[in-house]
DRENDREN-605792 format. One line per 10 residues: number of its first residue (from 1); for each residue x, y, z of N, C-alpha, C. Coordinates in Angstrom, 1 decimal. Layout:
<sites>
NUM	X:Y:Z:X:Y:Z:X:Y:Z  ...
</sites>
This chain:
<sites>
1	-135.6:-90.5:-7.0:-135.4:-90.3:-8.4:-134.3:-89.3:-8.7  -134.1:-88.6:-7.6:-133.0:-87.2:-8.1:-131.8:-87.6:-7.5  -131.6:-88.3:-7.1:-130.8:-88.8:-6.2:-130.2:-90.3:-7.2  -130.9:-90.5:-8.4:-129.9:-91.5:-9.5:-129.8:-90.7:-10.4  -130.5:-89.4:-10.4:-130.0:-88.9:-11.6:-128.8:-87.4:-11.4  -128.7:-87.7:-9.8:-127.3:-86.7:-9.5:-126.2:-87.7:-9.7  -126.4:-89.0:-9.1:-125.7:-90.0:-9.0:-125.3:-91.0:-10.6  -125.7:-90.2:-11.5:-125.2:-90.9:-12.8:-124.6:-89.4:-13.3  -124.7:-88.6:-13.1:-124.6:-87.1:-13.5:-123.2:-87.1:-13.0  -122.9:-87.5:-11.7:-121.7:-87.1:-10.8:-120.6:-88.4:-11.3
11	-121.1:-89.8:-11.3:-120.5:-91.1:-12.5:-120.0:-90.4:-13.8  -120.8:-89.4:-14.6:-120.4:-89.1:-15.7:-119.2:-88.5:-15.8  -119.4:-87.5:-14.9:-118.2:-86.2:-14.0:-117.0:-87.0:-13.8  -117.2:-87.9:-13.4:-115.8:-88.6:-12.7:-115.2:-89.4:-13.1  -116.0:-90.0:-14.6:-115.7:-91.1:-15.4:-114.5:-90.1:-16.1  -115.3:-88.7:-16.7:-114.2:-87.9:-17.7:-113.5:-87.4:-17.3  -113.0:-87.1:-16.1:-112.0:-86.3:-15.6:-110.7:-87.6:-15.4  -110.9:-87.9:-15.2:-109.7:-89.2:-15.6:-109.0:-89.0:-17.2  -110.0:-89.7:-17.8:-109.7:-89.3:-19.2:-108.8:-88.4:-19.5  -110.0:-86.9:-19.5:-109.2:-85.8:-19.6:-107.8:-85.4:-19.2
21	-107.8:-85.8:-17.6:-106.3:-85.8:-17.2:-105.4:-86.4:-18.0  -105.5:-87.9:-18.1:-104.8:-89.1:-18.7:-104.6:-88.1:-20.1  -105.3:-87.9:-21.0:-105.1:-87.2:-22.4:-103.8:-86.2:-22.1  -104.5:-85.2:-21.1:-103.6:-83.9:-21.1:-102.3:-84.5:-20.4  -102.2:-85.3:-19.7:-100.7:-86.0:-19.6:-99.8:-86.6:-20.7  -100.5:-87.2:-21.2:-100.1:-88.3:-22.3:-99.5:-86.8:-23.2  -100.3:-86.0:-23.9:-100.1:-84.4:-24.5:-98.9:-84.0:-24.2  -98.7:-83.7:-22.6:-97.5:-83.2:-21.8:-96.6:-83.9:-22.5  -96.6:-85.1:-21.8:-94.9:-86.2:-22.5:-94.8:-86.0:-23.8  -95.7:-86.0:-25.0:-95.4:-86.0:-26.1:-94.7:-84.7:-26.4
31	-95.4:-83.8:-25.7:-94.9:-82.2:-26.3:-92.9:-82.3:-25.6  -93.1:-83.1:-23.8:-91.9:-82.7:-23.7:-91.0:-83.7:-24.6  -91.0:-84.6:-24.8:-90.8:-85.9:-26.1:-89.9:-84.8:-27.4  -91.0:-84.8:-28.3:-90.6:-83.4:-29.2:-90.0:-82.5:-28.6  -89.9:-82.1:-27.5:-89.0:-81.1:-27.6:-87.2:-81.7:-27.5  -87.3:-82.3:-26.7:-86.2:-83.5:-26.6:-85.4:-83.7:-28.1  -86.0:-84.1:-28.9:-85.8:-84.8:-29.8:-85.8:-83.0:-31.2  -86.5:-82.3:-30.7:-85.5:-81.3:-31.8:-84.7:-80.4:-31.0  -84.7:-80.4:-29.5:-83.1:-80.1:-29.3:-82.1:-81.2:-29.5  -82.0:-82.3:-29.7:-80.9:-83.4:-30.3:-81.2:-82.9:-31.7
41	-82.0:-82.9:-32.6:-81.8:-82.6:-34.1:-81.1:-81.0:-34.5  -81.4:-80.3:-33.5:-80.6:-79.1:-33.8:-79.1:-79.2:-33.0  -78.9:-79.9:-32.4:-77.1:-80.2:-32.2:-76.6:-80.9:-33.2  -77.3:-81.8:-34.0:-77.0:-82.8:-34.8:-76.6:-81.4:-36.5  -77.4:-80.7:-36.3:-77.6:-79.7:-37.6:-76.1:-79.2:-37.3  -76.3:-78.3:-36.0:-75.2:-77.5:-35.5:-73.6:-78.3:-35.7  -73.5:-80.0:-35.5:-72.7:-80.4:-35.9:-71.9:-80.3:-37.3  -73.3:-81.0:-37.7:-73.1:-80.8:-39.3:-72.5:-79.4:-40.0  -73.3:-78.7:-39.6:-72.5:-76.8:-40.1:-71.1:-77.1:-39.8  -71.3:-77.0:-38.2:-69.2:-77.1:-38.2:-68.3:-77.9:-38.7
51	-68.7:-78.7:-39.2:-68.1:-79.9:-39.9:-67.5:-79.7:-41.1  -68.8:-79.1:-41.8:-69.3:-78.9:-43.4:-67.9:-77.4:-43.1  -68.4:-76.6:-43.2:-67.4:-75.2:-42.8:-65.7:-75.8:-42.6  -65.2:-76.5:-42.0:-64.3:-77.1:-41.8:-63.5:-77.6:-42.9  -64.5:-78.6:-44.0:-64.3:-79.4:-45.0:-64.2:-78.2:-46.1  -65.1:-77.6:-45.9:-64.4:-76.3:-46.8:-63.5:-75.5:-46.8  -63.4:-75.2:-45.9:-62.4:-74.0:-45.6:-61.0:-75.3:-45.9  -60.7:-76.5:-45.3:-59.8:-77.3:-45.4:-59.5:-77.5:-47.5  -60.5:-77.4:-48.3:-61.0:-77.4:-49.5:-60.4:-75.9:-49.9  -61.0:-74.8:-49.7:-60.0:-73.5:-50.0:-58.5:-73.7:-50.0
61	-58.0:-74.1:-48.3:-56.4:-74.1:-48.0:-55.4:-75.1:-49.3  -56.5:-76.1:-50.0:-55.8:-77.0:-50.5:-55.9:-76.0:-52.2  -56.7:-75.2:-51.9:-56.5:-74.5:-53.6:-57.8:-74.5:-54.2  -58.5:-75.1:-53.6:-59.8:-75.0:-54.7:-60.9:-74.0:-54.5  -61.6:-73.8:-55.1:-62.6:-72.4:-55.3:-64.0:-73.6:-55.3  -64.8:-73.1:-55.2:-66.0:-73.4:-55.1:-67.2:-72.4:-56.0  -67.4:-73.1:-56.8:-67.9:-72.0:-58.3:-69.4:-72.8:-58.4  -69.9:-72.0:-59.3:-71.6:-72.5:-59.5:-71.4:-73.3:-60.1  -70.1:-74.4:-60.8:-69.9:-75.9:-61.0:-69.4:-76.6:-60.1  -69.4:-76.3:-58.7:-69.1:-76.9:-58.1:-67.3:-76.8:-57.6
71	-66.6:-77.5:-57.1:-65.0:-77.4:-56.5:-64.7:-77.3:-57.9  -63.6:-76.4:-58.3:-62.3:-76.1:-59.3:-61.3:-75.8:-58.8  -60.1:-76.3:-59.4:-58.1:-75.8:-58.4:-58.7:-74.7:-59.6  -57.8:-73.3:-58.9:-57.2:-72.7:-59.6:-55.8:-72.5:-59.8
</sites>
């Protein structure tokens, strides 16, 4: 009798450690996933700034001011 009830005890044990692993893997890839994917979203940002900065400053050289209505020539 102790001997099915080590023996379902030890089934139980070995059933969830799979699981568990499987989970905490599956966990891993997603976290390294996301990380992936907001170092691409912050190069994508980083682009954008230099770009944006560019288009302005090209916007100054042409004469215009940038006022709380928005681009004006002066």
């Amino acid at each position: 009798k102790k001997e099915k009830e080590m023996s379902k005890i030890k089934d139980a044990i070995t059933k969830e450690k799979p699981v568990e692993k499987s989970s905490s893997v599956g966990l891993m890839q997603r976290e390294k996933e996301l990380v992936k994917r907001a170092d691409e979203l912050n190069a994508l940002v980083n682009e954008v700034e230099t770009e944006l900065n560019q288009v302005r400053e090209n916007l100054e050289t042409k004469g215009w001011v940038n006022s709380d209505d928005g681009w004006v020539i002066e």
